[in-house]
N, C-alpha and C positions, 0 to 999 in steps of 0.2 A: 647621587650618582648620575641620573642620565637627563635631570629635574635644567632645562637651559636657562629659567628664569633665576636659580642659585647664582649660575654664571654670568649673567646680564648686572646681576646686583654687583657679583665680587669684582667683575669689571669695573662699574661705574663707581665702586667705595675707590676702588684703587686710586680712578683717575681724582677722583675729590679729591683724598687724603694727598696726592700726590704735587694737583694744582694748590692745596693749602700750604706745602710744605717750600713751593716755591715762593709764596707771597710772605712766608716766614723768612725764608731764604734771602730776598728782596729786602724786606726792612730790615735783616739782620744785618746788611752790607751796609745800606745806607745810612745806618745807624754807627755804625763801627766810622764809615766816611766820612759824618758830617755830627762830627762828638757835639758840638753846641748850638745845633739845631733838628731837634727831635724831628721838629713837622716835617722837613724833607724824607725821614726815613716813612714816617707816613704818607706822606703824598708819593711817594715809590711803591707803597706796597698798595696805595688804593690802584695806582696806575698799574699797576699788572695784574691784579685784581678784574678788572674793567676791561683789560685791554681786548679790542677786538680777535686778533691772532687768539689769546689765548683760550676766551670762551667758545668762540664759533671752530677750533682747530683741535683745542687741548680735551675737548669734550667726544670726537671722533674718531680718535687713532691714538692706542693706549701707545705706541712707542713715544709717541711726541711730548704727554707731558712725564713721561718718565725721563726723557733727554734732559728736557726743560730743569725740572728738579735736580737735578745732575748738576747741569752745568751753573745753574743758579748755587748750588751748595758748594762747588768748585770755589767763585767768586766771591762768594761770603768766606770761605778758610782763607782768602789768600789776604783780605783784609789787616792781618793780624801776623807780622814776619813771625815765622814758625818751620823751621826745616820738619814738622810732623805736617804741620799744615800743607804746605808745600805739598808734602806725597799724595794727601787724602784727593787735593784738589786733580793735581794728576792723576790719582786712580780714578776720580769722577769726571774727569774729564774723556777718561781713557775710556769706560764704561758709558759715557754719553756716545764718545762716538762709533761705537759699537753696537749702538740703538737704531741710531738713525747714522749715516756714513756723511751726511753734511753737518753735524754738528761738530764734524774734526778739526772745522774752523777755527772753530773757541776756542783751540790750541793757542793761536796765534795772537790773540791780543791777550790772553794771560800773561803768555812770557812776555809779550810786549810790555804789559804794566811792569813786570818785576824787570823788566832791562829799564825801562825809565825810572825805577824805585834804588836802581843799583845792586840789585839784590841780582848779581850774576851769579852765584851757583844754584839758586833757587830757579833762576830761568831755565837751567839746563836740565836741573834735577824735577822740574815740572814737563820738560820736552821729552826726556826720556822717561820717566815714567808714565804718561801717556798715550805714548808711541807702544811702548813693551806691555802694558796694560792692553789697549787695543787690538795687538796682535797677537796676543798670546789666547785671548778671550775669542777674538774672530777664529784665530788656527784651531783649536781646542773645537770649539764648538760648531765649525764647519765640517771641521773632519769628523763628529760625531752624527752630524745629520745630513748631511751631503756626503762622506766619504772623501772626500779631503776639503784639506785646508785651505782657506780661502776663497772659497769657491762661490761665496754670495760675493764677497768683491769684486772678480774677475766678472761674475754674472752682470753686475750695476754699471761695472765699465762698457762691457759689450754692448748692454742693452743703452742706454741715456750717451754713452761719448761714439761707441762706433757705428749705434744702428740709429741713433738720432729719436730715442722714445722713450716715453716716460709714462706713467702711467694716468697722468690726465691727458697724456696727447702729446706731443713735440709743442713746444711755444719758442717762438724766437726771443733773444735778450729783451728785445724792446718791448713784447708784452709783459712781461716784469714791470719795468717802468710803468706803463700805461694804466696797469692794473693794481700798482703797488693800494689804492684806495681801495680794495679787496681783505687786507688783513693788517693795515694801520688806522692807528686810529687819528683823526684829526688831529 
């Protein structure tokens, strides 16, 4: 019950389990990508294994590698034409970005892949099921803990685009740049 070292551990099993299922997640794509040649699918999964971002990042804020996992499992269903796959990927998509509100990115080079694959219903049926995933999960569960819906959205906007802050401080575009050698790795 009140024991906060139970919660330290089931925290940090999570993030493991979670960072493990992305590195599965990883060679499972790249495996699916590159049918005859195995070792790229392993040298994808050491490299996100390794990768800077993920140890020094996926290790301190359980939403991050819950996104992470997310969207990596999105990428690995979409591997494989599948109108089921298709939906799961948008529902993890939709569910990533619901985690974290910049991972809604991912959206867009999904359908991208599947508009260069040709696969145009699967593009759409990945856009709108992740849109309607998204919002139904933010609406639902703002309005449960704030009293209405969407009200962590509206919050992120006012705070990071209208009041110019964020929560390590305001950085301009170009320390992004400057500091991209912060969480890439050589």
């Amino acid at each position: 019950g009140d024991d906060i070292g139970v919660l330290v551990v089931a925290g940090r099993l999570a993030v493991a389990l979670l960072s493990t299922a992305t590195v599965w997640y990883t060679w499972r794509a790249a495996r699916q990508g590159f049918k005859d040649a195995a070792g790229y699918a392993i040298l994808a999964a050491v490299l996100v294994a390794t990768a800077q971002s993920q140890v020094a990042f996926g290790s301190s804020e359980l939403p991050r590698p819950v996104s992470t996992a997310l969207v990596c499992a999105a990428f690995s269903c979409l591997t494989k034409p599948s109108r089921r796959r298709v939906l799961v990927a948008g529902l993890a998509l939709g569910l990533a970005a619901t985690c974290r509100f910049s991972e809604a990115i991912f959206v867009l080079p999904a359908v991208l892949c599947l508009l260069f694959e040709r696969r145009w219903s699967g593009s759409a049926l990945l856009l709108l099921t992740s849109v309607a995933v998204a919002a139904s999960v933010l609406s639902v569960t703002d309005a449960w803990y704030w009293g209405q819906p969407f009200h962590s959205l509206r919050a992120i906007v006012d705070y990071t685009l209208v009041e110019r802050l964020s929560s390590r401080g305001y950085q301009s575009w170009w320390w992004y740049l400057t500091h991209a050698s912060d969480w890439i790795n050589p």
